[in-house]
N, C-alpha and C positions, 0 to 999 in steps of 0.2 A: 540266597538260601541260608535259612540256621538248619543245621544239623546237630539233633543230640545222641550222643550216646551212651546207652545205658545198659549196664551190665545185669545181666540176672541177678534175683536174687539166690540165698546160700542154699548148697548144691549139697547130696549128701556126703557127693565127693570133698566140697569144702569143709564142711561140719567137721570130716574124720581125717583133715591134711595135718600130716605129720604123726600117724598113728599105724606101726609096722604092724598092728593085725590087723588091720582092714583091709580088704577085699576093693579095689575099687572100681564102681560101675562104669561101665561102657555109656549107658548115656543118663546119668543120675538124675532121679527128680529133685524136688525141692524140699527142703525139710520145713518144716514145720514154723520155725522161726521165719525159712524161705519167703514162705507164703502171705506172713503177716507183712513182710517187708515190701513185699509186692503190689498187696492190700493199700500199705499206708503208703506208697509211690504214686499208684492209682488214683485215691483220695487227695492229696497231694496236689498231681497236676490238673486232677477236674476242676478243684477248688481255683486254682491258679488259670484254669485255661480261658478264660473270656478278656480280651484286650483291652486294656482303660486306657482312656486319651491322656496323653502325655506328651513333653518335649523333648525332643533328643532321642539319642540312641539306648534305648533297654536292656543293656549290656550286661545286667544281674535279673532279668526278668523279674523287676517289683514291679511290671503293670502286666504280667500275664505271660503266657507262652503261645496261645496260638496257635497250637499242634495242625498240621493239615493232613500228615501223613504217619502212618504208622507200620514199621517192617519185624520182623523176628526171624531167626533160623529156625531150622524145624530140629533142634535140640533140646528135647525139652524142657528144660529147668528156661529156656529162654520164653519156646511158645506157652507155659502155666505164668512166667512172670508178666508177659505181652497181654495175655487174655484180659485182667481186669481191669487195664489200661483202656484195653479198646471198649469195653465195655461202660468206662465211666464216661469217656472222652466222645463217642459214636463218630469217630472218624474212620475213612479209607485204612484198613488193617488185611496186610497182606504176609507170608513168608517168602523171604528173600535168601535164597538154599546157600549164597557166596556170603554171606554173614555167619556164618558157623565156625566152633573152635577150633583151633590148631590141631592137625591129624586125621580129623574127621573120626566116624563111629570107627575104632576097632577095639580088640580084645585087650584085656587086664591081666587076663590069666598067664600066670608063667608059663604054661607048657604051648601055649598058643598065642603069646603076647605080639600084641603089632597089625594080626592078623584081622579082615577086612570083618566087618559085620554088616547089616542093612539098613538099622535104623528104624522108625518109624514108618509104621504103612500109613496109606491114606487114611483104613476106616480110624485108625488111632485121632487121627488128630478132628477128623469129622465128629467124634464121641465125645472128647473131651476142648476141644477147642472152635467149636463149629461155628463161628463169626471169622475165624481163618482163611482168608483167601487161597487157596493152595495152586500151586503149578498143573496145569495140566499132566502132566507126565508121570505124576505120582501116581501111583497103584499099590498095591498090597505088595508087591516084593523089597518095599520100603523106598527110603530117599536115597542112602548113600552109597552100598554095591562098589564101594570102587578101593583103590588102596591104602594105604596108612599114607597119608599127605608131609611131603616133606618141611620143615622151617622156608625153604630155598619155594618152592610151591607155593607156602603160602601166603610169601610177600608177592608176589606176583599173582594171586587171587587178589589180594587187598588192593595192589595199581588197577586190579582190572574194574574190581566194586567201587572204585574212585572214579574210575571215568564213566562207569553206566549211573551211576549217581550224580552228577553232575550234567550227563549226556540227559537225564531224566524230570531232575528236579532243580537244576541250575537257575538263574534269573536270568528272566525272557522278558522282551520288551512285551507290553500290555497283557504278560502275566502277573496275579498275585503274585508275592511274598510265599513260596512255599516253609513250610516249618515242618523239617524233618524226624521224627523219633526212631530210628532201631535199639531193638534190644538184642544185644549178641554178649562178647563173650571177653575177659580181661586179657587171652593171649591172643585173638583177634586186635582188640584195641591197639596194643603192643604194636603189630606190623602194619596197621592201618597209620596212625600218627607218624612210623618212619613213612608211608607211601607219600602222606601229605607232604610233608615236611623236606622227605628225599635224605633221609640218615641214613647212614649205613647199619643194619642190623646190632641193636643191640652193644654196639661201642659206645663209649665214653674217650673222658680225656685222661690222659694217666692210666693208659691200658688196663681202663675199671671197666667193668658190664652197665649197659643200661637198661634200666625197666621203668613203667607207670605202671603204680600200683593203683588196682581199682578197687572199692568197695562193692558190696554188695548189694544191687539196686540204685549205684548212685547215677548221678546225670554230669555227662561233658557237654560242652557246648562247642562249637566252632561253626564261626559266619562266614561264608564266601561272598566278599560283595567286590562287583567288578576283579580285579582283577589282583584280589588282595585277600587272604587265608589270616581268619584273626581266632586263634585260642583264646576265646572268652574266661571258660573257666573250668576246673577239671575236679572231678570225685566229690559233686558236691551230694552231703547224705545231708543237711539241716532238718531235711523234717520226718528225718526218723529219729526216735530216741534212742540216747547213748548205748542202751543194753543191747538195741538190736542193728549197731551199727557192728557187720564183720566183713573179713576179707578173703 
């Protein structure tokens, strides 16, 4: 199985990070730049997706990607970046609700900060995302209803979306090659590569913090083949241009 992982594009929450009058959204769309970087991702892997005969292992996908699957959170700056992917690519495109960012939907506001919200209802994403496979269980009282998700929560979401991914799309005798895409979230990323890897959160050596920093709309890779986890290659933006490369 390859697995890519791709980070929304920019968020309006990103656009305004490190700006103390900003207000910031509970579940921010995409801004405008967002959108075009989402556009040329889309374009991007269409262009790229049909496989060309080659030797060896495709370790920088120069003969193609091969997409088979495609997932997003129902956050939306994720499911508006997933849409024109699925739409270029017409692959299996579903919402996978354990791919969402760190916290889950809650409040901004200082007098109610921390505090639970719902999130998206179904008709939301049925109006504007309607090639979206949705959960059954969604309804109008939204997706999320439930608490402010702790750091400690959710590295232990990430072990869990590591084994139902694997349990899902792993390599199976006289299955294809599945080729995995989610679009989710850079503090997701974070606790999903310690799940892989088994770090301990967020340590270094020399009692420094650690992070991957992701761009906005870029692509990770990582192959699970038998019984071996190989980081291909991490935050790749090449085919957007410089001006609309942000973080």
């Amino acid at each position: 199985m390859q697995l890519y992982f791709i980070r929304h594009g920019q968020s309006l929450n990103n656009a305004n990070w490190g700006d103390d009058t900003y207000q910031q959204h509970s579940d921010p769309p995409l801004t405008a730049m967002g959108r075009e970087q989402a556009q040329l991702l889309a374009n991007f892997l269409s262009a790229n997706q049909r496989l060309q005969s080659h030797n060896g292992w495709d370790v920088h996908n120069r003969h193609g990607f091969g997409l088979t699957h495609l997932y997003c959170s129902l956050m939306e700056r994720a499911a508006r970046t997933a849409a024109p992917i699925a739409r270029a690519l017409e692959i299996p495109f579903a919402a996978w609700p354990d791919i969402h960012e760190v916290g889950g939907i809650y409040s901004r506001e200082e007098e109610t900060k921390f505090s639970s919200l719902p999130g998206k209802p179904r008709s939301y994403f049925e109006q504007h995302v309607p090639d979206l496979n949705l959960p059954d269980w969604l309804n109008e009282s939204g997706w999320w209803n439930r608490p402010f998700e702790s750091e400690k929560e959710c590295q232990l979401r990430a072990e869990r979306f590591l084994a139902d991914l694997l349990a899902r799309h792993g390599d199976r005798d006289g299955q294809p090659k599945h080729c995995v895409a989610i679009v989710s979230h850079g503090g997701f990323f974070m606790h999903l590569v310690c799940a892989m890897l088994k770090l301990p959160w967020r340590q270094a050596a020399h009692d420094m913090r650690s992070w991957f920093l992701l761009s906005n709309c870029s692509i990770s890779r990582f192959d699970f083949r038998q019984d071996e986890l190989i980081i291909c290659y991490l935050n790749r933006t090449d085919f957007l241009p410089m001006h609309l490369v942000s973080g």
